[in-house]
C-alpha positions in Angstrom: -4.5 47.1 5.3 -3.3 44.1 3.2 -0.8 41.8 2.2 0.4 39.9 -0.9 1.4 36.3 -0.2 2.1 33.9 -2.3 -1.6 31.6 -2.6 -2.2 27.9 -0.9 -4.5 25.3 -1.4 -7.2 26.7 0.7 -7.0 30.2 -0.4 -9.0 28.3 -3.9 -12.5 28.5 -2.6 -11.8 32.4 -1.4 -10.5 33.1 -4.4 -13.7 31.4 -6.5 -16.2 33.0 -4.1 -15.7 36.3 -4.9 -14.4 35.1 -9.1 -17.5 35.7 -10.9 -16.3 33.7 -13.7 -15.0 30.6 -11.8 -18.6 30.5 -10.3 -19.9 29.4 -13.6 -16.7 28.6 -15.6 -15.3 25.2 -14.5 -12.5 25.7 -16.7 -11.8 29.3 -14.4 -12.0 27.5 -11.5 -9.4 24.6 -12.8 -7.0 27.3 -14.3 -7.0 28.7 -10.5 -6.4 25.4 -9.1 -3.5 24.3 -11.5 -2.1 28.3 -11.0 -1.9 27.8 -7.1 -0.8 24.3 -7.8 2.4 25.6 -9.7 3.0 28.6 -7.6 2.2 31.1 -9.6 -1.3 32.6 -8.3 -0.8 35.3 -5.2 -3.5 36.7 -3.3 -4.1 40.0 -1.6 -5.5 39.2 2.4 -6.6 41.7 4.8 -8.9 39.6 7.2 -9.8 37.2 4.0 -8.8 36.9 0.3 -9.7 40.3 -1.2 -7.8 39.8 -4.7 -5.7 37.7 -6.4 -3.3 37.4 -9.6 -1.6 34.9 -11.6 2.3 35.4 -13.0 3.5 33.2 -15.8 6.2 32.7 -17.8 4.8 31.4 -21.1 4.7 34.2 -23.0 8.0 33.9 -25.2 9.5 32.7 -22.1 8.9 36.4 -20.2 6.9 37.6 -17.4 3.3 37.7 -18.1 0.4 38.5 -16.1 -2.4 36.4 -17.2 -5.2 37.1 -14.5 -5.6 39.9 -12.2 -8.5 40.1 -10.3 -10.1 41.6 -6.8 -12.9 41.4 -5.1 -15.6 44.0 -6.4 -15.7 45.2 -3.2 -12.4 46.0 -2.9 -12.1 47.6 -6.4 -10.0 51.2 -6.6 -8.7 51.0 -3.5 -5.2 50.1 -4.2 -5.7 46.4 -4.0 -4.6 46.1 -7.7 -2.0 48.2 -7.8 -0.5 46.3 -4.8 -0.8 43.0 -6.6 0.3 44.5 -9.9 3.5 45.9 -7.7 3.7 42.7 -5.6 4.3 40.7 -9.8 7.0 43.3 -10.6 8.9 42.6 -7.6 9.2 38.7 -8.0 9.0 38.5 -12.0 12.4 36.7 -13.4 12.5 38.6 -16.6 13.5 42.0 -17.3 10.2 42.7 -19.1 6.6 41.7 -17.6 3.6 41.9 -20.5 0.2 41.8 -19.6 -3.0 41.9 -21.4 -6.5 43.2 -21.2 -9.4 43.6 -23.2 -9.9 47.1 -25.3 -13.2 47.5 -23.0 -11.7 47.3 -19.5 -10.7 50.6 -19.0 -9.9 50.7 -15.1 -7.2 48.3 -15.9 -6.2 50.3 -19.0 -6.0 53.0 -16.5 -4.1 50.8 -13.9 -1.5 49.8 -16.4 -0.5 53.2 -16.8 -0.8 54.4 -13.9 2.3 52.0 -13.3 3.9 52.4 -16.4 3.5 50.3 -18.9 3.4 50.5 -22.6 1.0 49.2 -25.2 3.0 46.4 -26.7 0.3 45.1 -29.2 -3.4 44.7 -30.1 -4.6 41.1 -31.1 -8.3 40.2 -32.6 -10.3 37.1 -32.2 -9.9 36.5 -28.9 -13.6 37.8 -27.4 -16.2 38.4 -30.1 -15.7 42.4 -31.0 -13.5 43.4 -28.1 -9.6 42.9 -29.1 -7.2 42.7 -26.7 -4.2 45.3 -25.7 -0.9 43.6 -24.8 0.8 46.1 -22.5 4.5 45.6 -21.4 6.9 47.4 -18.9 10.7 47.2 -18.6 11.9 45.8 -15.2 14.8 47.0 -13.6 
């Protein structure tokens, strides 16, 4: 079993470990470092970091999830729904948006799954892959 904490300073190295990105994107690795920094980046832990996400509040001033990410060997097991859930729970605006690109199904999946709505589609982004804007209403 796991929990969602908020992340710390020495959750960043976990977190980049397992971040296939931040091992060969500096800028990844900064935007994870800045995210913890303003406390907005929570990790998933069961014995280690297994998963982590960032919540923002730059998208027209409402919730927006701009990274979501887990371990690949703790994929489909719950771990993003919990983090997903975890985001809902603390978000300060009665709407959370998220976005992902038009060839990640699982999180396609994932979003409705928990119940949010395509909001939007924008191009340009990533060459040939446009990406989905999803929202859902908080209560």
């Amino acid at each position: 079993m796991y929990s969602v904490r908020s992340a710390v300073e020495s959750d960043i190295d976990s977190i980049c470990s397992f971040d296939a990105i931040a091992q060969r994107d500096k800028r990844r690795r900064n935007f994870i470092s800045r995210s913890v920094a303003a406390g907005n980046c929570f990790v998933a832990v069961d014995e280690r970091v297994i998963g982590y996400a960032v919540l923002e509040y730059t998208f027209y001033d409402n919730g927006f999830v701009s990274m979501l990410y887990v371990h690949p060997e703790h994929r489909r097991l719950g771990v993003g729904t919990g983090l997903m859930k975890h985001l809902e729970s603390v978000c300060q605006t009665s709407k959370l948006f998220t976005s992902t690109n038009l060839s990640n199904i699982p999180m396609q999946s994932l979003l409705v799954r928990l119940g949010y709505k395509l909001s939007g589609l924008i191009h340009d982004l990533d060459e040939d892959d446009p990406e989905l804007v999803y929202v859902k209403f908080l209560k």
